[in-house]
C-alpha positions as CSV (number, residue, x, y, z in Angstrom):
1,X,0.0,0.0,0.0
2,X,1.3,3.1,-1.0
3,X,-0.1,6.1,1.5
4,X,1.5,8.7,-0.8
5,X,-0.8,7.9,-3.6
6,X,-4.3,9.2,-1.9
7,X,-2.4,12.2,-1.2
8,X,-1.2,13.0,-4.5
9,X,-4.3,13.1,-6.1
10,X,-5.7,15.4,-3.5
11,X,-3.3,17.8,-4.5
12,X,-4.1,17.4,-8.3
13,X,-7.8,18.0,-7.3
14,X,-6.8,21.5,-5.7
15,X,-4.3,21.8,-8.3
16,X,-7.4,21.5,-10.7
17,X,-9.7,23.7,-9.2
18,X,-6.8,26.5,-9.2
19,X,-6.6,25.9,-12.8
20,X,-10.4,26.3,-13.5
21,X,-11.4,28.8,-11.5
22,X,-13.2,31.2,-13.3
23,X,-13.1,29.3,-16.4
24,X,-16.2,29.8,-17.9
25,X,-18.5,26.4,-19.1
26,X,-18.3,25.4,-23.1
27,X,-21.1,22.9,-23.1
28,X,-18.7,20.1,-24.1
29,X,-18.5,17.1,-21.5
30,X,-15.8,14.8,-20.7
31,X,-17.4,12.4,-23.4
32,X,-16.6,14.5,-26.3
33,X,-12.5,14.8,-25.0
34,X,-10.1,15.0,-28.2
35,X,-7.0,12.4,-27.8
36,X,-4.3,14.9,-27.4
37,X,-5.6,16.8,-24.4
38,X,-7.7,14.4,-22.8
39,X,-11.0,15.2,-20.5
40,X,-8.8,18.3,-18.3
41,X,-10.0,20.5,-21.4
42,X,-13.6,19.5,-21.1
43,X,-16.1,20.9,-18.2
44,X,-15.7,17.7,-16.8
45,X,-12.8,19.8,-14.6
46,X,-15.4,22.4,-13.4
47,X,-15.7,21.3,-9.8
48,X,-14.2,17.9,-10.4
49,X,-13.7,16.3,-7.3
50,X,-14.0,12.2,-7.5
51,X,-13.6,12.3,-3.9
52,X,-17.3,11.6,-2.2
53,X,-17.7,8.5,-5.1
54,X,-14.4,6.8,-4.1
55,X,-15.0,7.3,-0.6
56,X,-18.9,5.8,-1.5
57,X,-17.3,3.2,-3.5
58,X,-15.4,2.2,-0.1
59,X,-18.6,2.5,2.3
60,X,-20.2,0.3,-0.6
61,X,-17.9,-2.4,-0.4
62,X,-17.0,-2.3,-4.0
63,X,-13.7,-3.7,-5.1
64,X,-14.1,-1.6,-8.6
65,X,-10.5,-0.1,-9.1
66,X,-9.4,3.7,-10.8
67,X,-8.1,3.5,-14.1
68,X,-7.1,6.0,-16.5
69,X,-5.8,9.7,-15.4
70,X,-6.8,9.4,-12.0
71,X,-4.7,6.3,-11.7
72,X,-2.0,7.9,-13.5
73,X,-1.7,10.7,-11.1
74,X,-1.6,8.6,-8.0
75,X,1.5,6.8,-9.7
76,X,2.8,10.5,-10.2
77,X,1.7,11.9,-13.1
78,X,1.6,15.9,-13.3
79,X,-1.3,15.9,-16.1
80,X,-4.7,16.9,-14.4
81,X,-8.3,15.4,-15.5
82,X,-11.6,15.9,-15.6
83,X,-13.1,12.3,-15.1
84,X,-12.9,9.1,-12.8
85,X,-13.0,5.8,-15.1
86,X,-13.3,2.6,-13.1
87,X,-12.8,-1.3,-14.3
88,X,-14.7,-3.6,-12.7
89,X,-15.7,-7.9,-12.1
90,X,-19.4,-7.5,-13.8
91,X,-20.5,-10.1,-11.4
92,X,-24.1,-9.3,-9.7
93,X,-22.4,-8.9,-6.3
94,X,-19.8,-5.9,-7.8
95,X,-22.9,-4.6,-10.0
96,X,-24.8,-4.3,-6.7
97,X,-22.4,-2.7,-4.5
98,X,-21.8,0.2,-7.7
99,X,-25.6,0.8,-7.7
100,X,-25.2,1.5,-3.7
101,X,-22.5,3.7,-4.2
102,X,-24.1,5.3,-7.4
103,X,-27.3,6.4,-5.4
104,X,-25.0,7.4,-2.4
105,X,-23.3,10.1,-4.6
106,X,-26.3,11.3,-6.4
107,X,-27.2,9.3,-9.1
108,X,-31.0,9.3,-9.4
109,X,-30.3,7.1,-12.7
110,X,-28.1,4.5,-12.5
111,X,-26.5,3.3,-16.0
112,X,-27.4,-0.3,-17.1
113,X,-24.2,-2.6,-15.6
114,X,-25.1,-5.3,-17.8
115,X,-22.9,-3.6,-20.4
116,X,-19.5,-3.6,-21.0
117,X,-19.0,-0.5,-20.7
118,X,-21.6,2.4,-19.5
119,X,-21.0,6.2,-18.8
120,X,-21.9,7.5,-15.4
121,X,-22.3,10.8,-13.6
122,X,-22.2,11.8,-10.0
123,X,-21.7,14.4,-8.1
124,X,-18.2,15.9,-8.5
125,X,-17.2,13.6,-10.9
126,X,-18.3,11.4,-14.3
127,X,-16.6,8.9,-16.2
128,X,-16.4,5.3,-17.3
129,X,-17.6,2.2,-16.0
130,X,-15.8,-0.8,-17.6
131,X,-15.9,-4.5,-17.1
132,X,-13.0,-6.7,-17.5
133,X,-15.4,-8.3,-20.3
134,X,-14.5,-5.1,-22.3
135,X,-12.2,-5.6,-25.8
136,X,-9.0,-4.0,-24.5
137,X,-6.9,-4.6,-28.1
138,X,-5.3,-8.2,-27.4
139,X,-4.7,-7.3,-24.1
140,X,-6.6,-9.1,-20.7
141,X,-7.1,-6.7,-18.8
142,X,-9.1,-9.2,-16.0
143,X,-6.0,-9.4,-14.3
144,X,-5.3,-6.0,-13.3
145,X,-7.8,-6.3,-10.7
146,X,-6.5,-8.3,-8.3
147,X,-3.1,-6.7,-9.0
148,X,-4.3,-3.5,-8.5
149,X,-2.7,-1.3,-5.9
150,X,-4.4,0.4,-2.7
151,X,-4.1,4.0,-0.9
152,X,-5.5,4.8,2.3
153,X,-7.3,8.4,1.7
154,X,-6.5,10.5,5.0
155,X,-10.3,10.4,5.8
156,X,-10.4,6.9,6.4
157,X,-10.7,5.2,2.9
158,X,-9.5,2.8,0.7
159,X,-8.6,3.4,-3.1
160,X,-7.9,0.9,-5.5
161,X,-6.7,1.7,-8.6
162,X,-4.2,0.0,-11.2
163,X,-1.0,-1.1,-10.7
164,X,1.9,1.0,-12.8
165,X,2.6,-1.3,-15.4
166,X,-0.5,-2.4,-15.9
167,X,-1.8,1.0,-16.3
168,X,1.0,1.5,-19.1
169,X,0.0,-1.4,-21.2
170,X,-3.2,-0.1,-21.2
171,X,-1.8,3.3,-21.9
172,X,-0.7,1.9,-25.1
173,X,-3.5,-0.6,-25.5
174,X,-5.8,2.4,-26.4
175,X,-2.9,4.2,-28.2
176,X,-4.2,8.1,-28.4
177,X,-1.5,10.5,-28.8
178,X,-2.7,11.4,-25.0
179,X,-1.9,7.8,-24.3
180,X,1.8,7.3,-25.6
181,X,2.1,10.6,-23.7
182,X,1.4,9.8,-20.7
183,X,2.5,6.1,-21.0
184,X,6.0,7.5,-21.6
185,X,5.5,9.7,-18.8
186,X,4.7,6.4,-16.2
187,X,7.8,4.8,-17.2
188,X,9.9,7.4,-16.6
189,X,8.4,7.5,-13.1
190,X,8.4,4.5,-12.3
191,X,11.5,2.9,-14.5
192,X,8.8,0.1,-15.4
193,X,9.3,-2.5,-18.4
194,X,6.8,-3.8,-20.1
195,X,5.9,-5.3,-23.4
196,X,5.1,-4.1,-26.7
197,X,1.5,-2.2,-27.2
198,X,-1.4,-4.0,-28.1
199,X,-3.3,-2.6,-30.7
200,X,-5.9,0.3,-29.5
201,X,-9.8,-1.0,-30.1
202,X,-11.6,1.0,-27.1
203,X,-12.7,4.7,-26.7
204,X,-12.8,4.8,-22.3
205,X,-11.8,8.0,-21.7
206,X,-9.1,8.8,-19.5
């Protein structure tokens, strides 16, 4: 467990809001992110704050771990967001625990988990929900979830979110300019090896 990791990515949420404020709204949401910036340039940083849903998530008892950006900057990476993308079991007893933590943080509509992958929106935050069912190029991502590392959030909390070099192979997995950015960026921090991509075939934001 890595207690530095929670901590990081509450100062890239204060970091974010410094960087907003005043900005004024465009009407694009973090769907509609280009692959070179990435969801930071979207109004999904207006007040984003992932915060109350992880801490949900933990109340909930759901093992669903961070992926994307937000994962990225707990390893270390300096690049803000403006979304929360989770991967998850899609089993009935994970599906259930996300629908308690969904309602918890505002959702008066939950999204249909029997999908693959589903967009959501809470309170402070919106983003991806994506079962390990999910084409990820040739690459299995199912095992990133029990690899995935965990951060204890100074208010009590556990995070869970995707181990570094997993999180690079998906980095190149998806293969966005944003991606080999920021992929490049992980192994720098992190000295990691891994394997050559596998070929992009998914559009989860990060």
């Amino acid at each position: 467990m890595d207690p530095t990791a929670a901590l990081r990515l509450r100062q890239a949420i204060a970091r974010t809001e410094a960087a907003t404020r005043g900005r004024a709204p465009t009407g694009r949401p973090p769907e509609d992110a280009d692959d070179l910036q990435g969801t930071f340039a979207t109004d999904g940083a207006l007040g984003f704050d992932p915060f109350p849903f992880l801490r949900a998530l933990h109340d909930a008892g759901s093992h669903a771990v961070v992926i994307g950006q937000v994962a990225g900057i707990m390893h270390g990476s300096t690049e803000l967001t403006g979304d929360l993308d989770l991967l998850w079991d899609g089993t009935p007893a994970e599906a259930h625990a996300l629908r308690e933590a969904l309602v918890r943080s505002g959702c008066t509509e939950p999204p249909d988990l029997d999908r693959a992958q589903v967009p959501y929106r809470v309170a402070g935050a919106a983003g991806d929900l994506c079962t390990s069912a999910l084409p990820w190029g040739a690459m299995n991502v199912a095992p990133c979830l029990p690899r995935a590392d965990t951060t204890r959030d100074p208010e009590g909390f556990t995070i869970r979110y995707a181990a570094l070099d997993d999180l690079i192979r998906m980095r190149r997995a998806l293969g966005r300019p944003k991606d080999h950015r920021r992929a490049a960026e992980l192994r720098r921090l992190g000295h990691a090896h891994t394997p050559d991509a596998d070929p992009p075939s998914i559009q989860c934001q990060g």
